[in-house]
Backbone bond lengths (Angstrom), bond angles and torsions (degrees), N, CA, C in turn:
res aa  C-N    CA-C-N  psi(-1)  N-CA   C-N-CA  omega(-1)  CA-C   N-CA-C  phi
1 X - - - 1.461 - - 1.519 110.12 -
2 X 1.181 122.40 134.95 1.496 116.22 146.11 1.381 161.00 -12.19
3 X 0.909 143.62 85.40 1.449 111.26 -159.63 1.740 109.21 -59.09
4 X 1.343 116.73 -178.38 1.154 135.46 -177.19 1.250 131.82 -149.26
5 X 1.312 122.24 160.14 1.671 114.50 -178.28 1.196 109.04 -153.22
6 X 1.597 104.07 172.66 1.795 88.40 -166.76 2.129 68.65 -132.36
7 X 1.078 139.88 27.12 1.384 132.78 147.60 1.546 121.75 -75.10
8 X 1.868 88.38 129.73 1.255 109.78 -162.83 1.539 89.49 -73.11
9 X 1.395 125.95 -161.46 1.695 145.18 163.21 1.661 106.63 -179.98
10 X 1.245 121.73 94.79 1.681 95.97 161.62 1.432 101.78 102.99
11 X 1.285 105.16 -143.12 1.561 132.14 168.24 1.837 121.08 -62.46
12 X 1.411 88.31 -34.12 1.507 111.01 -173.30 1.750 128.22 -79.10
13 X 1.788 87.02 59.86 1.700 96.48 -175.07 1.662 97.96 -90.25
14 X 1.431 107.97 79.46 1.635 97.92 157.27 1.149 86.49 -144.94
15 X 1.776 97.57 169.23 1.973 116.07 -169.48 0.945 88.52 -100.96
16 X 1.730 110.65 136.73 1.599 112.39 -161.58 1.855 97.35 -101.46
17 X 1.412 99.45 -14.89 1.766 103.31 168.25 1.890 92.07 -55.07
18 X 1.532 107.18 -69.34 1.629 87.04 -138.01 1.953 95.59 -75.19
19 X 1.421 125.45 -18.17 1.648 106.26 170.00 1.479 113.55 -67.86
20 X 1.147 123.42 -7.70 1.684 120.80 -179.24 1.330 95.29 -95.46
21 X 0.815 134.82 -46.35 1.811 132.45 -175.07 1.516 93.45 -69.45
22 X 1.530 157.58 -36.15 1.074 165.51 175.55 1.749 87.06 -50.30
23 X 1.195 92.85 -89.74 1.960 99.97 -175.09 1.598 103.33 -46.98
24 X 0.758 146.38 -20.56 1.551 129.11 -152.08 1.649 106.08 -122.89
25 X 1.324 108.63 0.33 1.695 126.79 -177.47 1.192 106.84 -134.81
26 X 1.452 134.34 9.62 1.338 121.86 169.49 1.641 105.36 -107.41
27 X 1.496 110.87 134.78 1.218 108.34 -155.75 1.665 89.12 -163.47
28 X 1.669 86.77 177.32 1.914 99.15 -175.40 1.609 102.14 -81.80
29 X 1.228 105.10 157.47 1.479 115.21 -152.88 1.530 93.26 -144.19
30 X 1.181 114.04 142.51 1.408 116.29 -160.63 1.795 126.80 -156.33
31 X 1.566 101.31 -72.62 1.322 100.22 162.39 1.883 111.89 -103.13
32 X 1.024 93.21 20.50 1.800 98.88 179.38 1.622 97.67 -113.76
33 X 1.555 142.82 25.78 0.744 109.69 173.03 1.772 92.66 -112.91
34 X 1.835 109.83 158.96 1.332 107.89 -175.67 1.138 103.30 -102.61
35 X 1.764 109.41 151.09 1.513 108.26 -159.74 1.229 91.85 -118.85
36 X 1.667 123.98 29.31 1.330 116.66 -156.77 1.479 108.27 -108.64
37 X 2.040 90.21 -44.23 1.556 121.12 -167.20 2.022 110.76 -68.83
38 X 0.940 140.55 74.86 1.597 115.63 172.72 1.371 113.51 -42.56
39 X 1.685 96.46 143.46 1.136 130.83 175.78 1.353 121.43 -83.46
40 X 0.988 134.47 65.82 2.060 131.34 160.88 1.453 102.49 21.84
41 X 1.389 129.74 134.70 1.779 122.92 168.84 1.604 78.82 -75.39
42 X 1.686 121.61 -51.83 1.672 100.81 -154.45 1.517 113.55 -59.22
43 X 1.135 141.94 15.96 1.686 132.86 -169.50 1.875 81.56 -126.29
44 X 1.254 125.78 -33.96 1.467 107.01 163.12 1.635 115.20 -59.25
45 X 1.530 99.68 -69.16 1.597 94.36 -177.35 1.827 121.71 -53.68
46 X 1.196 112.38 -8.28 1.609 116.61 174.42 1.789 101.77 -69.69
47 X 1.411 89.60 -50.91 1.856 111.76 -178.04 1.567 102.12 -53.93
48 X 1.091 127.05 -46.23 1.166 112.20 164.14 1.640 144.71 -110.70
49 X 1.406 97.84 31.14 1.401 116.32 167.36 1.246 93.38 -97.97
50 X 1.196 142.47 -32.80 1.311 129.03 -161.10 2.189 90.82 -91.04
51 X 1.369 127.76 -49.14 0.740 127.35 149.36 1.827 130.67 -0.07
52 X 1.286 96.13 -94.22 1.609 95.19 159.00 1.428 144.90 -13.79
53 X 1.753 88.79 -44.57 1.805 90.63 169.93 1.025 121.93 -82.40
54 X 1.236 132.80 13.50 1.454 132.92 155.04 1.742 116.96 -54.60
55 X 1.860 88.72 141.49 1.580 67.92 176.33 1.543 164.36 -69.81
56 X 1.194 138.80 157.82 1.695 127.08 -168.59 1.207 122.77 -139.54
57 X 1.573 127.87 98.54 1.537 112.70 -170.23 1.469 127.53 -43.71
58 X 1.260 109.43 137.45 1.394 127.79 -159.61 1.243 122.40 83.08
59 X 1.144 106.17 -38.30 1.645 116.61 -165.37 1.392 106.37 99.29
60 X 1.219 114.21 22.80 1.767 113.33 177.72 1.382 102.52 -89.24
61 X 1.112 111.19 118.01 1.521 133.11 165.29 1.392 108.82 -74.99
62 X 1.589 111.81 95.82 1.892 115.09 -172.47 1.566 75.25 -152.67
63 X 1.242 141.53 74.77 0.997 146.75 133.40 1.769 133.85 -127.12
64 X 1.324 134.84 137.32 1.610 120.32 -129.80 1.515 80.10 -135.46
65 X 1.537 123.84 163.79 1.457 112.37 152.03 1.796 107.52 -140.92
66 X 0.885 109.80 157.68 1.748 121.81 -173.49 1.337 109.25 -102.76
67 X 1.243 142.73 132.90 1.365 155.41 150.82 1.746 122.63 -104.36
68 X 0.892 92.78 70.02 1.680 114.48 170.57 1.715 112.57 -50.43
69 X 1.254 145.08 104.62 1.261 160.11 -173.79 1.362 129.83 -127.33
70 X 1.348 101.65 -3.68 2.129 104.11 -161.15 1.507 71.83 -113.70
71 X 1.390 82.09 144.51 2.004 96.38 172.44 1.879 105.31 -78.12
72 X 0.967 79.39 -53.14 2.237 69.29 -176.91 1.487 113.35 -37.16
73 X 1.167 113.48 -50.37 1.599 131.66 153.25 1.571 123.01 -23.35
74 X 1.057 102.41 -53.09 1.168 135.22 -155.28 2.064 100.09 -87.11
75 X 1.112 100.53 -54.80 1.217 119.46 164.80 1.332 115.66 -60.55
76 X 1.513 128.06 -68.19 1.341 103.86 -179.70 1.537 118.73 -76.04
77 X 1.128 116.68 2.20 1.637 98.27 166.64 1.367 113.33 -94.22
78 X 0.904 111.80 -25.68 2.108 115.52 151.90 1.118 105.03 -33.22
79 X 1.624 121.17 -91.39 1.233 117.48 168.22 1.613 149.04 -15.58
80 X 1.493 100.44 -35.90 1.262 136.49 152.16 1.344 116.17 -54.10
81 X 0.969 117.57 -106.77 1.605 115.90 148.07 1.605 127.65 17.63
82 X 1.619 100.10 -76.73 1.107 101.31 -171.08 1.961 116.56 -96.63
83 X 1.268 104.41 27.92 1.579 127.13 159.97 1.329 123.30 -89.08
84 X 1.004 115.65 -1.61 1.993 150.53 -174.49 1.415 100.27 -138.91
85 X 1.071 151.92 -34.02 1.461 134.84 -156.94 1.635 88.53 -100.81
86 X 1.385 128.09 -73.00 1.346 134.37 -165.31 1.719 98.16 -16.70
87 X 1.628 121.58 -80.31 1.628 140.63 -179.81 1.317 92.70 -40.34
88 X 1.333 110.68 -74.94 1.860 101.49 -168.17 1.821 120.70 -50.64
89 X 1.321 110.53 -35.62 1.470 108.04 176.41 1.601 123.43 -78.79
90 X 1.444 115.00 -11.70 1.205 145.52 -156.68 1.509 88.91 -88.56
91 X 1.655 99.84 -80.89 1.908 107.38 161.46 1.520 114.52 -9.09
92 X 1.628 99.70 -80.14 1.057 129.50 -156.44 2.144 104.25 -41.79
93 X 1.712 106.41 -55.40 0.901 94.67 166.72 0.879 161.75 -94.03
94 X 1.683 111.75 30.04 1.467 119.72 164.25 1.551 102.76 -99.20
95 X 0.993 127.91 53.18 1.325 124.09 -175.90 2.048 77.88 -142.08
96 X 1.489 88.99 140.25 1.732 101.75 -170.77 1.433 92.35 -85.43
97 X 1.407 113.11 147.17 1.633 122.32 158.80 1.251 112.37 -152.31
98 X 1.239 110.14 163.18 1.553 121.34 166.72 1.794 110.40 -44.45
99 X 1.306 81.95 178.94 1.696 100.36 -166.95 1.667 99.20 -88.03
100 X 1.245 116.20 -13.82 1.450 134.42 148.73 1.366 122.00 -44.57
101 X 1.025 107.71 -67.18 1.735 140.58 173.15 1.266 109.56 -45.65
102 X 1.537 121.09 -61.38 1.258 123.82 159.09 1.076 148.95 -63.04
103 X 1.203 123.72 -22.21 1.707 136.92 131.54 1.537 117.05 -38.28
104 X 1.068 110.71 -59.74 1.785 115.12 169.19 1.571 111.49 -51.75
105 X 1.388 106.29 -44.48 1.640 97.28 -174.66 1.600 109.48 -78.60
106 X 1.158 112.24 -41.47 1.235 99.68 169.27 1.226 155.14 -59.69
107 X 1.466 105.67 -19.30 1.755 142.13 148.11 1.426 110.10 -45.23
108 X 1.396 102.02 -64.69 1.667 113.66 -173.88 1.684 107.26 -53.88
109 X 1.464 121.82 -32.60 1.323 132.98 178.32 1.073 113.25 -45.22
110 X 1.681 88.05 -64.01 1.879 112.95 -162.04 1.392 87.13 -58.44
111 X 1.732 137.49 -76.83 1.538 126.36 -166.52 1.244 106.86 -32.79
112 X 1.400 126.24 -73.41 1.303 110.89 -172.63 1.296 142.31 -55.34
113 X 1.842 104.59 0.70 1.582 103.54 161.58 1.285 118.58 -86.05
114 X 1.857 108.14 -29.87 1.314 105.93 -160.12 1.910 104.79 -121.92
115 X 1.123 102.09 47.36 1.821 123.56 -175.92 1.736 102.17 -66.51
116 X 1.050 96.16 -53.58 1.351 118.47 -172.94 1.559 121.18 -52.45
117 X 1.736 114.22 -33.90 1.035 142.79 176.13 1.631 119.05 -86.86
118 X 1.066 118.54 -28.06 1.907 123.43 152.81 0.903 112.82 -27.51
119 X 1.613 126.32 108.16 1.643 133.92 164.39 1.742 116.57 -30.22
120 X 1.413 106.06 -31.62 1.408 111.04 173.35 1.595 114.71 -176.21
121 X 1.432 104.94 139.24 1.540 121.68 171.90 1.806 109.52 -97.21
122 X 1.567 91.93 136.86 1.208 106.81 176.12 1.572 112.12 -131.60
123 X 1.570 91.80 129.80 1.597 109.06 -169.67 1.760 126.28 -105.08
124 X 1.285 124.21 71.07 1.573 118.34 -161.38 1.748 101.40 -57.13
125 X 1.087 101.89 146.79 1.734 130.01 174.56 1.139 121.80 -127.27
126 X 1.586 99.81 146.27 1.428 96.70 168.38 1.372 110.61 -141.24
127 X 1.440 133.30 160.55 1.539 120.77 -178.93 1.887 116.71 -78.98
128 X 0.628 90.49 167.94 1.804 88.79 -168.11 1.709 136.63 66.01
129 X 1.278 114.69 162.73 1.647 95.05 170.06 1.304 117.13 -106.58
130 X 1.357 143.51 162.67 1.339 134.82 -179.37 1.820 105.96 -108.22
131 X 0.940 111.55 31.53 1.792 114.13 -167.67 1.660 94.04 -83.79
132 X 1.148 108.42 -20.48 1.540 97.81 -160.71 2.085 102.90 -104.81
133 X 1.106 108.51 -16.95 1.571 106.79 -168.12 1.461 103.68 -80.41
134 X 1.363 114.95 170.59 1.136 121.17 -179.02 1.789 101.53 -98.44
135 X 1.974 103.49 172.86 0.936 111.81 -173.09 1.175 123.95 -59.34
136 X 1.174 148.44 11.37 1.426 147.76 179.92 1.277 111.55 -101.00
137 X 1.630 108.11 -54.01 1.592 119.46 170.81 0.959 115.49 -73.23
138 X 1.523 138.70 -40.41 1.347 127.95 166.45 1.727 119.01 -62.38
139 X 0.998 135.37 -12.99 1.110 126.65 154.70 1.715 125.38 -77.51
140 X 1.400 107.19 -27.87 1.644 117.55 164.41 1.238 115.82 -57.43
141 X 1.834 110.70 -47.09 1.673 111.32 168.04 1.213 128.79 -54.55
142 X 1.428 93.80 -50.01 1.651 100.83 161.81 1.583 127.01 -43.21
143 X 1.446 103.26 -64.29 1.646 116.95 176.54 1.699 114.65 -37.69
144 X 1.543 104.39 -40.38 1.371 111.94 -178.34 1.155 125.53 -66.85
145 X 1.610 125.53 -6.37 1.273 133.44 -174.90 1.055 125.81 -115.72
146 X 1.614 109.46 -55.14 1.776 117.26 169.73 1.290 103.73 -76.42
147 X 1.190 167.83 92.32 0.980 146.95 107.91 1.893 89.34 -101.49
148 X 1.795 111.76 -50.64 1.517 104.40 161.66 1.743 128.86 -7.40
149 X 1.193 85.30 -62.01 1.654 117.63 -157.05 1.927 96.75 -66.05
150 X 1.224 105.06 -40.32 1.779 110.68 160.31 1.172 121.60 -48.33
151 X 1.366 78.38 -60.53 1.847 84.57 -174.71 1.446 131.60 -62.65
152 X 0.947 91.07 -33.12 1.829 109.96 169.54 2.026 99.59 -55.58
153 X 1.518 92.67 -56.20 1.668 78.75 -167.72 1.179 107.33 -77.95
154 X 1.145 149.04 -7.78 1.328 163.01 167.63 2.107 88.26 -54.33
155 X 1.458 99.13 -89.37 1.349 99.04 167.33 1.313 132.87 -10.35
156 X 1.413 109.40 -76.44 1.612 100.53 164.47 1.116 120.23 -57.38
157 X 1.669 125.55 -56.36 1.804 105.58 -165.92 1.545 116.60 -36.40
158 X 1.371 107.54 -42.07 1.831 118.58 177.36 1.712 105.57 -32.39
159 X 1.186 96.45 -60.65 1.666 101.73 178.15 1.496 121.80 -94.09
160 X 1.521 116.23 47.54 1.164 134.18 168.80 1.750 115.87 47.10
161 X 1.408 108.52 39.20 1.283 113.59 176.97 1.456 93.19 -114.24
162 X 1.655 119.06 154.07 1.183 128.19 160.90 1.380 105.45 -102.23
163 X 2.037 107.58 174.98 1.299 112.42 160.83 1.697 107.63 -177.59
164 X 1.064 113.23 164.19 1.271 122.50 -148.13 1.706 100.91 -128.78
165 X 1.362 117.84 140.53 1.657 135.01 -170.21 1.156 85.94 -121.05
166 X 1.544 109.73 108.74 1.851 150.82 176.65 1.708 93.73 -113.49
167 X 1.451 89.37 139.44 1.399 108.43 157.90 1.296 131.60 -142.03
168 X 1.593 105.05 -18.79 1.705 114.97 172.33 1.285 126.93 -43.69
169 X 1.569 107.47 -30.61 1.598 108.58 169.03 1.412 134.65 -56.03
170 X 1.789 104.52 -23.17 1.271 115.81 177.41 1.358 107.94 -59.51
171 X 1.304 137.40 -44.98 1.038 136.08 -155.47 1.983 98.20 -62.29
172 X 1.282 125.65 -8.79 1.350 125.20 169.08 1.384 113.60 -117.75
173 X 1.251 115.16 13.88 1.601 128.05 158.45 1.461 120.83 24.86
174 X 1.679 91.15 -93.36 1.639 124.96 155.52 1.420 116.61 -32.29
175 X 1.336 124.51 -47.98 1.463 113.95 -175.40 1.367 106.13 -85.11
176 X 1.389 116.12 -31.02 1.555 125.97 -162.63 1.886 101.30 -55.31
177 X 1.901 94.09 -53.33 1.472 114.06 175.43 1.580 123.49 -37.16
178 X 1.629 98.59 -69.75 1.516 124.28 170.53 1.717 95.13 -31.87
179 X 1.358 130.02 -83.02 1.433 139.82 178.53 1.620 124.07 -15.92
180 X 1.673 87.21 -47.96 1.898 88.72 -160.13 1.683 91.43 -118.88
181 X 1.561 121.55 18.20 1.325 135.31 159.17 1.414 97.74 76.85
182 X 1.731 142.78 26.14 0.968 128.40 156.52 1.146 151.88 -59.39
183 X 1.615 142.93 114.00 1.856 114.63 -141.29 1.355 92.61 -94.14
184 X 1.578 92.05 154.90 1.328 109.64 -171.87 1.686 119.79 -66.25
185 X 1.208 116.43 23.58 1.393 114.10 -178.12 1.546 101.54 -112.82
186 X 1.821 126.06 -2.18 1.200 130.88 169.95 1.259 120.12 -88.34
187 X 1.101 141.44 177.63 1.503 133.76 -137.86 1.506 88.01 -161.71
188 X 1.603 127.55 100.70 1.453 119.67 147.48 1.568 121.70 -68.66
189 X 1.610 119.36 150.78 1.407 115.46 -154.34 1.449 89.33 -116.10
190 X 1.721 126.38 -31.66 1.145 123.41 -152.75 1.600 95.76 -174.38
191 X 1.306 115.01 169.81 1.676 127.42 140.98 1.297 127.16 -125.83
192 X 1.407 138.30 136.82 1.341 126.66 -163.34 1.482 94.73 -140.47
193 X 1.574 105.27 94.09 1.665 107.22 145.97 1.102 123.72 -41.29
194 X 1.712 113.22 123.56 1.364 122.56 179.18 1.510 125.64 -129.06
195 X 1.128 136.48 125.82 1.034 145.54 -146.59 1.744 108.46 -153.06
196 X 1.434 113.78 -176.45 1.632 122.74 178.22 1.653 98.12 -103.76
197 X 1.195 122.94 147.01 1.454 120.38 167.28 0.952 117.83 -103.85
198 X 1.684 102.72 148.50 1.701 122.98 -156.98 1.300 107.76 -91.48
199 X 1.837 117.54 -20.81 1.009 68.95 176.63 1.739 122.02 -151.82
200 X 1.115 155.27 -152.16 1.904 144.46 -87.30 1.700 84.41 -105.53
201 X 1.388 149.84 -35.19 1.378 149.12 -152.54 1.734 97.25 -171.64
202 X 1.240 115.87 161.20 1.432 138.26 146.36 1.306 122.19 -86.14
203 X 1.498 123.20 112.54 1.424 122.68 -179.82 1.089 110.83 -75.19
204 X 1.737 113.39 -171.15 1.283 125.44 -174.33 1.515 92.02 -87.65
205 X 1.579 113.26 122.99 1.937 80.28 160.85 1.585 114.80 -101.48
206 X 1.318 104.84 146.59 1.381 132.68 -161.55 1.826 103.40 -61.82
207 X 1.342 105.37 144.76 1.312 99.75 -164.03 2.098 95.22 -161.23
208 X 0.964 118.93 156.16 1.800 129.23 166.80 1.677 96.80 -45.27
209 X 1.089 119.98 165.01 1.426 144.63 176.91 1.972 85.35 -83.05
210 X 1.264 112.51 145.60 1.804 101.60 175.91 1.908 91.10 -83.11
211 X 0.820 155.41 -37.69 1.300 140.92 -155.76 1.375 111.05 -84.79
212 X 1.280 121.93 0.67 1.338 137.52 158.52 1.633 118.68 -85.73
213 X 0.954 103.97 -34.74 1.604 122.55 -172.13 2.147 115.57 -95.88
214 X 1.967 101.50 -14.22 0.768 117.18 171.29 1.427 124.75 -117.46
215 X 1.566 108.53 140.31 1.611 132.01 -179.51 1.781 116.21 -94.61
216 X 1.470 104.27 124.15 1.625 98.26 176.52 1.534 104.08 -102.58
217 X 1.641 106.06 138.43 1.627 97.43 -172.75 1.510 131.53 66.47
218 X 1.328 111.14 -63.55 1.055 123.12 -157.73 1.757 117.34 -120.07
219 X 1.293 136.27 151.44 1.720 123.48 170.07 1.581 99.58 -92.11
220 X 1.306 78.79 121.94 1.821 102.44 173.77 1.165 109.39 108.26
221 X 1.775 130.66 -1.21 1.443 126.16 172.02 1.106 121.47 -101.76
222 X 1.183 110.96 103.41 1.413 122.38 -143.06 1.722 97.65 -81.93
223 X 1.446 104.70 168.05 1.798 101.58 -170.25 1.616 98.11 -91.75
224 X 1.449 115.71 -15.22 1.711 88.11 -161.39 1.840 93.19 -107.45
């Protein structure tokens, strides 16, 4: 972990305990979310007003978000979902891993049985497609959206909601669109089951030391 401080300087009146515990405890959420409790739209739409101000090249605001709530809805994009997840998790576990590894896969399971059952799905958008730009701009398009998509879950964990960064659904895009009437010139980035978490604290999640994981100048010069 980090160290931390709760010293002000300047401009810089925030407690650096509770924004470092913010970053360092917001994480994918999975079999801790309750599918029992509904979720308020207003503590979503707060989640993503605050969301938004993340950054966006230019400052062009061409990013959309979806709130999925009707169970039929809800159901066939499960279904969706889990027409891509079944093969991929299937894959996934004949491939050996840690006891790490297996906790993760087994999480990923549980969502995909019980997707359908999430108080609410949330879908980030953006206008246009990026299939056609080159690598510079397609990573700017990119940049302009997910960092959003953080912030949002950042947002909720604060208010003791979890949520989870899905992508298997893309692989039915087109149908997902067709469904919730999205035109095909918009671009889903993700889906993130969202729910309240079950359960007692948010841990640290475990991660490399950064000076191991970081290069000065050079690849392979390591920082520490």
């Amino acid at each position: 972990m980090t160290g931390t401080s709760t010293t002000t300087v300047g401009f810089m009146d925030f407690d650096l305990e509770h924004t470092d515990r913010l970053l360092l405890t917001t994480k994918q959420v999975r079999k801790r979310l309750d599918m029992t409790r509904p979720v308020p739209r207003e503590i979503l739409l707060d989640c993503i007003d605050l969301a938004s101000r993340a950054p966006m090249g230019g400052n062009h605001q061409r990013n959309k978000w979806m709130i999925v709530e009707d169970p039929e809805l809800k159901m066939e994009i499960a279904n969706h979902y889990r027409t891509h997840a079944e093969p991929y998790l299937k894959e996934s576990s004949e491939v050996k891993v840690d006891a790490r590894g297996e906790r993760v896969a087994s999480s990923a399971m549980y969502l995909s049985d019980h997707l359908h059952e999430v108080p609410a799905m949330v879908i980030p958008l953006r206008l246009d497609r990026p299939e056609d730009l080159g690598h510079s701009s397609r990573s700017a398009w990119y940049g302009s959206v997910l960092p959003g998509v953080w912030s949002f879950q950042m947002a909720l964990r604060s208010r003791g909601l979890g949520s989870c960064w899905t992508t298997l659904h893309l692989d039915s895009e087109a149908e997902v669109g067709e469904l919730l009437g999205i035109p095909n010139t918009v671009t889903q980035v993700a889906l993130l089951p969202v729910g309240y978490y079950t359960g007692d604290s948010f841990s640290v999640t475990p991660r490399r030391p950064a000076a191991e994981i970081t290069f000065i100048d050079r690849w392979g010069q390591n920082a520490n």
